[in-house]
C-alpha positions in Angstrom: 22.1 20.8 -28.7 22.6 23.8 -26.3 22.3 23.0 -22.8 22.1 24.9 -20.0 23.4 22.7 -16.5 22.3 24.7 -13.2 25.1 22.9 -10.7 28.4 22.2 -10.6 28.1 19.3 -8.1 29.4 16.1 -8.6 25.6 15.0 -10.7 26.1 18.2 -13.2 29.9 17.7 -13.9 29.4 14.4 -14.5 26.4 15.5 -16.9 28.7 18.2 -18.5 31.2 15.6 -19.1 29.1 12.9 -21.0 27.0 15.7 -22.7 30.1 18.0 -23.9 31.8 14.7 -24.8 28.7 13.9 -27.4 29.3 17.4 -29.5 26.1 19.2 -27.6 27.3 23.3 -26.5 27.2 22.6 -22.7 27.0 25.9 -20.0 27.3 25.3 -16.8 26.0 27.7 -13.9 27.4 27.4 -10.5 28.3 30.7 -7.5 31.5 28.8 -6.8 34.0 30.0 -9.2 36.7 28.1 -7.9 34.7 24.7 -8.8 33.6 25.9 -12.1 37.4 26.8 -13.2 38.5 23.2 -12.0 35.4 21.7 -14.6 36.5 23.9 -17.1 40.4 23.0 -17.0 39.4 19.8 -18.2 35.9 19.8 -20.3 35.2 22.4 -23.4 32.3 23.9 -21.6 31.3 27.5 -21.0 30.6 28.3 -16.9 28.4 31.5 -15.7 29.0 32.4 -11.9 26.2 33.5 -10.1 22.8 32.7 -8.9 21.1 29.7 -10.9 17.6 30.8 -10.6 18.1 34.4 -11.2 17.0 35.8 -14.3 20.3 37.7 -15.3 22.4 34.8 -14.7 20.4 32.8 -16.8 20.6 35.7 -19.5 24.2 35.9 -19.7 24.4 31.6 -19.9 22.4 32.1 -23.4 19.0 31.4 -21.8 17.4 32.9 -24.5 18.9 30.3 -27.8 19.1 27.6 -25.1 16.7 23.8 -25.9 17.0 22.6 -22.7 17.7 23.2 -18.7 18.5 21.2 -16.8 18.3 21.9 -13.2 20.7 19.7 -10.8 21.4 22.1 -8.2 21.6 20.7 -4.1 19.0 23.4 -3.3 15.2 22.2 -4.4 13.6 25.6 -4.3 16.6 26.7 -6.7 15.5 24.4 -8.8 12.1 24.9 -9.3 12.4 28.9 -9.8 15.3 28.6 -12.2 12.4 26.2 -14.5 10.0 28.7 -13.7 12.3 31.6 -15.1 13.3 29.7 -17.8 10.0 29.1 -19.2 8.6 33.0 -18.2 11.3 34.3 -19.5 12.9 32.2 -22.5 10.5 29.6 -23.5 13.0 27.0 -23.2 11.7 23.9 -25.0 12.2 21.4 -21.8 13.3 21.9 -18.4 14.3 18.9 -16.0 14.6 19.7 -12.4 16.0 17.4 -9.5 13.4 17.1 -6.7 14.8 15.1 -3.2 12.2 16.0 -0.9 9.2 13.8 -1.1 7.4 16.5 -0.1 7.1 17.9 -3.8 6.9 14.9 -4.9 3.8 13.6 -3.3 1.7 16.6 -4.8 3.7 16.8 -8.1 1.0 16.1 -10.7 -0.7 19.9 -9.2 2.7 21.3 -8.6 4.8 20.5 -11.9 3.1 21.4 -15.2 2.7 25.0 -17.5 0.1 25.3 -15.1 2.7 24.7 -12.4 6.3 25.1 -11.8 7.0 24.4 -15.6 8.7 21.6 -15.2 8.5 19.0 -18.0 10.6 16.0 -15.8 10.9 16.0 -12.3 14.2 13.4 -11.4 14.3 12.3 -7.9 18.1 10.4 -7.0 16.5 9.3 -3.9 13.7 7.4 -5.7 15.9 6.1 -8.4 18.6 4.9 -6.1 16.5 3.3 -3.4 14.6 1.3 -6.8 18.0 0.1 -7.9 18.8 -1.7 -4.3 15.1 -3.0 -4.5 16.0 -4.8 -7.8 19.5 -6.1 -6.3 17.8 -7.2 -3.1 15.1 -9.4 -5.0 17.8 -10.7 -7.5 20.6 -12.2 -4.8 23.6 -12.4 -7.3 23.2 -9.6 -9.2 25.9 -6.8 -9.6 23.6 -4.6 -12.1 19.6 -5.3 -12.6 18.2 -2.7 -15.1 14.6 -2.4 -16.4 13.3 -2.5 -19.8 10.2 -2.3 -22.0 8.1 -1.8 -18.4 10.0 -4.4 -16.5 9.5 -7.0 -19.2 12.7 -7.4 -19.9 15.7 -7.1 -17.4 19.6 -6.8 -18.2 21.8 -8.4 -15.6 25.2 -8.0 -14.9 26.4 -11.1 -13.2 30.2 -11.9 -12.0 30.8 -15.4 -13.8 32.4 -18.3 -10.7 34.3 -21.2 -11.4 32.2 -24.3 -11.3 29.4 -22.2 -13.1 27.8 -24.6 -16.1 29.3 -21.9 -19.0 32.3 -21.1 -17.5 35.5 -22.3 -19.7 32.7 -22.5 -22.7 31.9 -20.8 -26.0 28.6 -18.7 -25.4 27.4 -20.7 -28.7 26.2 -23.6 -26.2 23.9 -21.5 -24.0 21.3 -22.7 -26.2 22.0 -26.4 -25.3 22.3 -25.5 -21.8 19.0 -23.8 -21.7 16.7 -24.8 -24.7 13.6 -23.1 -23.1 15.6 -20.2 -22.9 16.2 -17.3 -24.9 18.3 -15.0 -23.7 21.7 -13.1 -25.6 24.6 -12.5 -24.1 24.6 -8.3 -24.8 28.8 -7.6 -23.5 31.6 -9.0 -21.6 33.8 -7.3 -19.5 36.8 -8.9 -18.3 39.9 -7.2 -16.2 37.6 -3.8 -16.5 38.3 -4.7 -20.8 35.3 -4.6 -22.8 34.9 -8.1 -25.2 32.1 -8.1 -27.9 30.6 -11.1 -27.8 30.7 -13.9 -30.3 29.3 -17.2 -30.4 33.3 -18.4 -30.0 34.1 -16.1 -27.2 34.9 -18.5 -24.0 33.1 -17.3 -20.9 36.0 -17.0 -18.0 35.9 -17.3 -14.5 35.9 -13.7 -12.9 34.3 -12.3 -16.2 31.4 -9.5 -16.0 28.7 -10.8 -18.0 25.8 -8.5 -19.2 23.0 -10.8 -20.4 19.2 -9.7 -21.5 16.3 -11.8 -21.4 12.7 -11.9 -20.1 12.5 -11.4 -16.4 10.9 -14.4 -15.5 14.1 -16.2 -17.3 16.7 -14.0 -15.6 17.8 -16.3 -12.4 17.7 -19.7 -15.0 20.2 -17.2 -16.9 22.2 -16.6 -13.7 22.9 -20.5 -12.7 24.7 -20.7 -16.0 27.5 -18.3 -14.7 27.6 -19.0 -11.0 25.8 -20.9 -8.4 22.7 -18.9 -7.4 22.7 -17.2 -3.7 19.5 -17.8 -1.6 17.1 -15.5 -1.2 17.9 -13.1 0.9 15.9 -12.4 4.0 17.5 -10.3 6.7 18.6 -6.6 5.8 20.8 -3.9 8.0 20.7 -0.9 6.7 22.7 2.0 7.9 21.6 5.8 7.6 18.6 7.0 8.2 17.6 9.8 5.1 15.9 10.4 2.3 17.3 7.1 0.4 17.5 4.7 3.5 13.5 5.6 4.1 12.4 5.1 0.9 14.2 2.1 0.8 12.7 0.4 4.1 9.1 2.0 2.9 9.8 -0.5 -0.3 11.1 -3.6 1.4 9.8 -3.5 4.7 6.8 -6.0 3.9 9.0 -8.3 2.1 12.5 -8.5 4.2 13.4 -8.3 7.8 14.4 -4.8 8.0 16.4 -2.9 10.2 17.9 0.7 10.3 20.3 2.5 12.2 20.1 5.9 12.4 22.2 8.6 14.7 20.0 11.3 15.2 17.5 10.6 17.7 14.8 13.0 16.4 15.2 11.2 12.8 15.1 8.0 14.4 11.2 9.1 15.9 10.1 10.1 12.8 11.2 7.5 11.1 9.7 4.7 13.8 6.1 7.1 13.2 6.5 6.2 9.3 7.8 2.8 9.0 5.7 -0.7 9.8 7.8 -3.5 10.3 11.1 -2.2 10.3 13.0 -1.9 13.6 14.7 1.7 13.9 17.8 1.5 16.3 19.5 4.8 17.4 23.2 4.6 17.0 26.5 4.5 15.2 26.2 1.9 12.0 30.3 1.8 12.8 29.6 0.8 16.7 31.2 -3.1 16.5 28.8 -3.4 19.8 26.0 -2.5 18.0 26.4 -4.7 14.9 27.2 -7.9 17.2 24.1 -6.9 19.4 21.8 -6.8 16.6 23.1 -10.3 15.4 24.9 -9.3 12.2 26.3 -12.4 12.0 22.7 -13.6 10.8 22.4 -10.5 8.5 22.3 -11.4 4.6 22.7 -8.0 3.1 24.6 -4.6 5.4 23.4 -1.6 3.1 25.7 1.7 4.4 23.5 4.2 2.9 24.7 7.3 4.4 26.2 10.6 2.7 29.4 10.3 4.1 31.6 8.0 1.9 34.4 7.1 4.3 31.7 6.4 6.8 29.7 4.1 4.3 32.9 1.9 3.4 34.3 2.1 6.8 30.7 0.3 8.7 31.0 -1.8 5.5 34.3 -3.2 5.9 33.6 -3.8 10.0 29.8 -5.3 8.6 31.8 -7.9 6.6 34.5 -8.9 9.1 31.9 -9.1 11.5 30.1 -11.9 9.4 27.7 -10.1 7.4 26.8 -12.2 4.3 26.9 -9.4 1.6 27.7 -5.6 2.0 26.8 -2.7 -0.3 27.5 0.9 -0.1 26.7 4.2 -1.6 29.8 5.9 -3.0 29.5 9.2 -4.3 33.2 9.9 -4.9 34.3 8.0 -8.1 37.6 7.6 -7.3 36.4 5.4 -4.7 34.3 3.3 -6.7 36.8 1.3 -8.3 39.1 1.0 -5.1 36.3 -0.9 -3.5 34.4 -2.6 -5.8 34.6 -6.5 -5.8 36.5 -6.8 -2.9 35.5 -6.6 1.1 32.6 -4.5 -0.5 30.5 -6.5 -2.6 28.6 -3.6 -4.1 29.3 0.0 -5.0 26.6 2.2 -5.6 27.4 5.5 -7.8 24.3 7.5 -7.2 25.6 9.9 -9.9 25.7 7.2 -12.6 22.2 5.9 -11.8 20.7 9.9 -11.9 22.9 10.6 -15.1 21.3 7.7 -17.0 17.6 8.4 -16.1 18.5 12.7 -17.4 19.8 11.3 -20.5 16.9 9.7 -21.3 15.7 13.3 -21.9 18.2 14.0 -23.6 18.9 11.5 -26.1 17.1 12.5 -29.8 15.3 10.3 -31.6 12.4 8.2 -29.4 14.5 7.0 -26.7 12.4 6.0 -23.6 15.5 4.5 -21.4 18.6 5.3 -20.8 21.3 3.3 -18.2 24.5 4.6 -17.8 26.7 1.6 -17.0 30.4 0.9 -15.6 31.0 3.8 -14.1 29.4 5.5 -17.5 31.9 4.4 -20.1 28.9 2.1 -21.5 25.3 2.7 -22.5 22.3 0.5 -22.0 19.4 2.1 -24.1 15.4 1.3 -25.1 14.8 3.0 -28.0 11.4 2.9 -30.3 11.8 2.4 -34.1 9.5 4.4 -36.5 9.0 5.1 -40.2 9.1 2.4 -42.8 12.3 1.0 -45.2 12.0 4.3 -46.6 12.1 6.4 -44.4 14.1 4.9 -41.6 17.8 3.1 -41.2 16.1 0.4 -39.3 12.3 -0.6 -39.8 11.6 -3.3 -42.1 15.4 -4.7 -42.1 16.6 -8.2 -40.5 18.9 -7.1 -37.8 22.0 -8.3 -39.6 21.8 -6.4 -42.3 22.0 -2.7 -40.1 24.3 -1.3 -40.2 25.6 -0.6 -36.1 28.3 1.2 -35.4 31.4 -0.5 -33.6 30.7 -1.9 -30.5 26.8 -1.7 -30.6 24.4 -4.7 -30.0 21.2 -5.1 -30.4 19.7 -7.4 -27.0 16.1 -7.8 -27.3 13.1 -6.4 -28.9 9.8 -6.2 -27.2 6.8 -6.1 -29.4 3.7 -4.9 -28.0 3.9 -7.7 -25.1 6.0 -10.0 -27.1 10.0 -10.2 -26.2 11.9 -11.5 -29.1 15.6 -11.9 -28.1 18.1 -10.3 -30.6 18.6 -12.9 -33.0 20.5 -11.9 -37.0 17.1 -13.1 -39.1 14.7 -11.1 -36.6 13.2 -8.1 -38.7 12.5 -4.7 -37.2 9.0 -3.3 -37.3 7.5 0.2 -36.4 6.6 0.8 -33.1 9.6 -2.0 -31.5 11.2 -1.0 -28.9 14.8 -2.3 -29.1 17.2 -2.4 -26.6 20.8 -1.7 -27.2 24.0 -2.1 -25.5 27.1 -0.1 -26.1 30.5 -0.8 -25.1 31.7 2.7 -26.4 29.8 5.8 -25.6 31.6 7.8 -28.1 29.4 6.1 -30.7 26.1 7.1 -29.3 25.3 9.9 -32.1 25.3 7.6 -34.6 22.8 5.1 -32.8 20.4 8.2 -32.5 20.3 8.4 -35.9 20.2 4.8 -36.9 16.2 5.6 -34.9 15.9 9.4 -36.4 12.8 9.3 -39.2 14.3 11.5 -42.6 12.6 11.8 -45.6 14.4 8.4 -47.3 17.5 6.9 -47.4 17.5 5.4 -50.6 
């Protein structure tokens, strides 16, 4: 496929990476040359300096043969022309623009549309990233909580504990533990190694464990690995923006909230928007500030600003100050993996949460969601099977006898409001929507077809 990527920041390379990595013919369009050559050095891509929105620019980055543009730019307005262009212009097939100000957002059904902007998918990070930290704050325990099927069905990452009921076991006797519960173990991950799992395979202390199951099953799930932390109630949440708004706007009736912000004028408006939450002017990195507002008490510290050293560095005071659980945002991926796991409990890639919900546009075949996991080297995806045996690789055949390529599971399937948990004499239908897990990214072509329709395959 030939994509056109409007910004080289650290959302588009990442984008170009995973994209150019699956065979598609990526161009990315950037004014800073310098930041283009270093994306280059490193990924087969073409790069177009200049202007994204403007018409020549797109011209010269093949806007005319081009299926899709995606617009990931830092600059809204930018955005939103480039789509317009693109559509005036080239007809290009789909256009996904990045929208952070909730401004747009809250009139988008007038503004986005042919009749519109031409937009076909508006992604907001803000919205996505501030969801994610919803689901972690109502699932205490929890390192990843991703929905499926409409929130019928949740995957969980959970970091197996000694003394938990499965640890030192073979995942065969999950059943025995649980016999009300279904629920498949979908990948392991143990020393950052990736383990398919087999009814053998010995759950360890320290192990990542992905499972799938209904929601309503998910914490019974999680006491199997390690013993289940209370609910949480008090929340300290430092940065004031787009995310940490959104954020309070979502938890405010449910949690005790409150949210330090610097800038005084920021802090008014955001005491004129929120209910319940208490807004404090200051630094989040102020140790009289944190013991002042208790933080001893606090169950989760949520840094949330955009400067990464300053997120880990009111984290790491937050925990030695007796703060129950800390997470931060961490936008530099070399960072990530420094912190994760140890004073910081959490580390949130806001990149990695935006890529997954873009390639869920960009996926063929009917794929409705996409989550881009460990730092993207794995793939969580909901895709819908149609066709019949005839016509397609998967409809119509017990689960064991597809053929999947290397380090692919199926999880779950949900069938109209049925979930059915993956299980070898299960048979697909038309319409399913089956949930996958891969381990290996590189084998993602060959799942989109295993769900493409063809004429037979006899």
């Amino acid at each position: 496929m030939k994509i056109i990527i409007l910004g080289a920041n650290q959302v588009g390379s990442a984008l170009a990476e995973t994209l150019a990595n699956e065979a598609n013919d990526i161009t990315v369009v950037d004014n800073d040359a310098e930041k283009l050559q270093e994306l280059k050095d490193h990924i087969d891509i073409g790069t177009i300096v200049g202007e994204a929105s403007h018409p020549d620019v797109l011209e010269r980055a093949g806007g005319e043969d081009a299926e899709m543009i995606i617009a990931v730019t830092e600059s809204d307005e930018i955005n939103m022309v480039a789509c317009r262009v693109a559509y005036s212009l080239f007809q290009t097939p789909k256009k996904i623009c990045r929208i952070r100000s909730s401004s747009y957002l809250v009139s988008e059904r007038l503004l986005f549309g042919k009749n519109g902007i031409a937009v076909d998918v508006v992604i907001s990070p803000e919205l996505i990233i501030s969801s994610y930290i919803s689901r972690l704050l109502d699932l205490p325990g929890a390192l990843q909580v991703l929905d499926f099927a409409d929130g019928k069905v949740q995957l969980v990452a959970v970091k197996a504990f000694y003394g938990g009921p499965l640890v030192g076991q073979e995942i065969r006797l999950l059943r025995q533990h649980m016999p009300s519960v279904d629920t498949r173990v979908a990948a392991i991950f143990r020393k950052d190694r990736p383990i398919m799992p087999e009814g053998s395979t010995v759950i360890e202390a320290d192990d990542e464990v992905f499972f799938i199951a209904p929601r309503d099953d998910i914490s019974a799930c999680m006491s199997e690995l390690r013993r289940l932390d209370r609910p949480y109630k008090r929340i300290m949440i430092a940065g004031g923006g787009n995310i940490g708004l959104r954020l309070t706007e979502d938890i405010e009736h449910r949690y005790q909230v409150k949210i330090i912000e610097r800038n005084p004028a920021r802090c008014d408006f955001l005491a004129n928007h929120l209910d319940h939450a208490i807004v404090l002017n200051g630094e989040a990195s102020q140790q009289d500030l944190l013991i002042e507002e208790n933080i001893e008490d606090t169950d989760v510290f949520l840094a949330l600003t955009n400067d990464d050293e300053a997120n880990i560095m009111s984290s790491l005071l937050a925990k030695r100050l007796g703060a129950k659980k800390v997470m931060a945002i961490i936008n530099n991926p070399a960072y990530v993996d420094l912190v994760q796991g140890g004073e910081i409990d959490i580390a949130i890639s806001p990149q990695q949460a935006t890529i997954g919900s873009l390639l869920t546009h960009v996926r063929r075949g009917d794929v409705v969601k996409v989550h881009s996991l460990r730092r993207g080297a794995a793939e969580a995806i909901e895709a819908v099977a149609h066709g019949d045996q005839a016509s397609s690789k998967v409809v119509g055949r017990a689960i064991e006898t597809i053929d999947l390529p290397e380090g692919t599971t199926i999880g779950a399937i949900v069938r109209n409001d049925e979930v059915l948990i993956a299980h070898d004499d299960i048979v697909i239908e038309s319409g399913d929507h089956v949930i996958l897990f891969l381990i290996d990214r590189r084998e993602i072509q060959k799942v989109e077809q295993l769900f493409q329709v063809g004429f037979s395959f006899f």
